[in-house]
N, C-alpha and C positions, 0 to 999 in steps of 0.2 A: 504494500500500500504506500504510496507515493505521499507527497507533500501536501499536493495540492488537495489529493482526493481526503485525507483527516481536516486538511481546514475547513474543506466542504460538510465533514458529516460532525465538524462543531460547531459551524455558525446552522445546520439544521438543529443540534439539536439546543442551542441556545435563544435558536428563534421559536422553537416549540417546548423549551423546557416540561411544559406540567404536561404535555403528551408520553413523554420521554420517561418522567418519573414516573406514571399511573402503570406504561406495560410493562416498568422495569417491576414495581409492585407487583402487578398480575404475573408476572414471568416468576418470580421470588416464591407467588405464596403456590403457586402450581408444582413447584420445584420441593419446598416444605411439606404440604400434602403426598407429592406421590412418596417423598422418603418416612414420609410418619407412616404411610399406609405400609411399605416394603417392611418397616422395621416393627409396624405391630405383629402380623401374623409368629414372627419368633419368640417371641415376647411375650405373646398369650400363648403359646405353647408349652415354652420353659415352663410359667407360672403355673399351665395347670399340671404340666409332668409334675416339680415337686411338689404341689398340693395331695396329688394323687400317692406318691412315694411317700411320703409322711404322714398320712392316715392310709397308708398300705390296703389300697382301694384293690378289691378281689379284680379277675379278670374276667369267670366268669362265674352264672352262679345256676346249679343244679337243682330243678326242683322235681319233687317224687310224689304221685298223688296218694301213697300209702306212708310218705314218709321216709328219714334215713336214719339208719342205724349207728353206732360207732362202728363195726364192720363195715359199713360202707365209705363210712368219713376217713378211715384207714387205709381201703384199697385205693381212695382218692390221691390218699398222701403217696401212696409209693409208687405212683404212675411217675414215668423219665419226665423229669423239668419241671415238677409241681412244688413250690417251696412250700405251699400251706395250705391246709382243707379243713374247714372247720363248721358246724353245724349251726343256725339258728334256728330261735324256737317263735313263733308267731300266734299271737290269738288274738282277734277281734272281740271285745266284749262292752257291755254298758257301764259309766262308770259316774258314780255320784260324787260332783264336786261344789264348793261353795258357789251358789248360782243358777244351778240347775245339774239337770242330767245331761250326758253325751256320749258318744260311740266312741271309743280309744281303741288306737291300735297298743297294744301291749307285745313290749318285746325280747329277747334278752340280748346284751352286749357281746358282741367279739371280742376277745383278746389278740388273736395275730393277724384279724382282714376287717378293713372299713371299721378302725377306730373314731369314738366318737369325737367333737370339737369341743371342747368345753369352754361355754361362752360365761359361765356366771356361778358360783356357790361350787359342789365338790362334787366329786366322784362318788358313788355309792361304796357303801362300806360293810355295814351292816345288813340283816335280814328285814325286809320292810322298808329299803330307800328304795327310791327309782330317781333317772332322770327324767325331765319333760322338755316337750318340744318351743322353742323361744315364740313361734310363731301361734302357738294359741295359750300362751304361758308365761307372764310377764317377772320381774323381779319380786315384787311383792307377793307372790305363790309359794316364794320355798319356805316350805317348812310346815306347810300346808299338805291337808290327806287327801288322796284320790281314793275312794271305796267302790267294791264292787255293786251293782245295784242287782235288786231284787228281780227287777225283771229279768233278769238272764237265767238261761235255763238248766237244769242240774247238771246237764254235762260241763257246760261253759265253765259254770262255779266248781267242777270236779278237778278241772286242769291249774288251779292256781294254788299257791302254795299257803296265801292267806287271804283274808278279805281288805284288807287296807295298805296303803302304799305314799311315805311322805315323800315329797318332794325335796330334792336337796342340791338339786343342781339344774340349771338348762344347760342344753346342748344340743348342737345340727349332728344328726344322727343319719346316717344313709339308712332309709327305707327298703328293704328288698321285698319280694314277694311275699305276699301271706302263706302258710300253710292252713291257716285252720281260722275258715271265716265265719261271721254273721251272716245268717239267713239273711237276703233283702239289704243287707249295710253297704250303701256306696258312699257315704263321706264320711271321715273320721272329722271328728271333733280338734286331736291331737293325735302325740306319740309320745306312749310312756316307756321308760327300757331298766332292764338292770339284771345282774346278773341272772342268768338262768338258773340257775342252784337255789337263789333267793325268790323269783316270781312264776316259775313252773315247778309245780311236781313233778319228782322222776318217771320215768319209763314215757314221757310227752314225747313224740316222731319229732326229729328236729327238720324242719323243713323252712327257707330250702339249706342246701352244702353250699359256701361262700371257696371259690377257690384259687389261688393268688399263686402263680406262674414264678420263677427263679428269673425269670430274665426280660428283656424286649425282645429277643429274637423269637420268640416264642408265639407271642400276642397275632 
């Protein structure tokens, strides 16, 4: 580019200066948009791989309409590439809390797939805690009882280990399939959880098998 030809394209753009700034603007913010777009997609990947690695989110999860056994939760485990298989226990049932009545799903906790997030108060400890779900369950609830109600039917009330349940903690708890539902129940109310040894009686089918793979090559 010659002498003459840059004197030409500064007296253009001195003579049109605010044309000059407005598409160098437009040129800029099209430039900033496509690199924020290019740089999200990794970025929300990363974040949810280690969200997912960190609460050791299952890969897949097995469900049985009779149920699973620890014999089955076992042959799980020793399949080539499986780091972990572990059993949940599920029941849908009515449960009477200050306010009214409502359909809960009740659950027990994982210990090695799809640990809970604990948003507020503690982990269950005892027989008789559970946690609840933050989204129908605010801070002023813990410590507060969820009771089984009357209307549920003797099988329902057969499956639990007691009639009452305090609350001691919120927490985003991954929902999986139910094993064992309400006649007619399509919306819970909440999600109550805690260990299964504490809120189901033994010999309950654990359904479904939650079960979390060794590797990414795998997936």
């Amino acid at each position: 580019m010659n002498a003459y030809t840059l004197k030409m394209l500064f007296r253009s753009i001195r003579g049109s200066l605010g044309r000059y700034l407005a598409i160098l603007a437009i040129v800029a913010l099209g430039v900033g948009f496509f690199a924020g777009l290019k740089s999200s997609q990794p970025a929300m990947l990363s974040t949810a791989d280690d969200y997912m690695k960190s609460q050791r989110m299952y890969d897949f999860q097995l469900m049985s309409t009779l149920g699973l056994t620890g014999d089955d939760l076992a042959a799980f485990k020793n399949l080539e590439g499986v780091a972990c298989a572990e059993g949940a226990y599920s029941v849908d049932a009515l449960a009477d809390i200050p306010g009214g009545q409502g359909a809960f799903k009740f659950m027990s906790l994982t210990e090695e797939v799809s640990v809970p997030v604990l948003i507020e108060g503690r982990m269950p400890e005892n027989a008789g805690e559970c946690l609840a779900d933050p989204k129908a369950f605010g801070s002023s609830d813990i410590g507060r009882t969820i009771t089984l109600s009357d209307a549920n039917d003797e099988d329902t009330r057969a499956l639990f280990s007691q009639e009452s349940f305090t609350i001691v903690g919120l927490a985003q708890i991954h929902k999986p399939g139910s094993g064992q539902h309400l006649s007619g129940l399509r919306q819970h109310r909440g999600l109550c959880a805690s260990s299964g040894k504490q809120l189901f009686l033994r010999g309950l089918p654990r359904n479904p098998a939650l079960v979390r793979f060794s590797g990414p090559a795998l997936l």
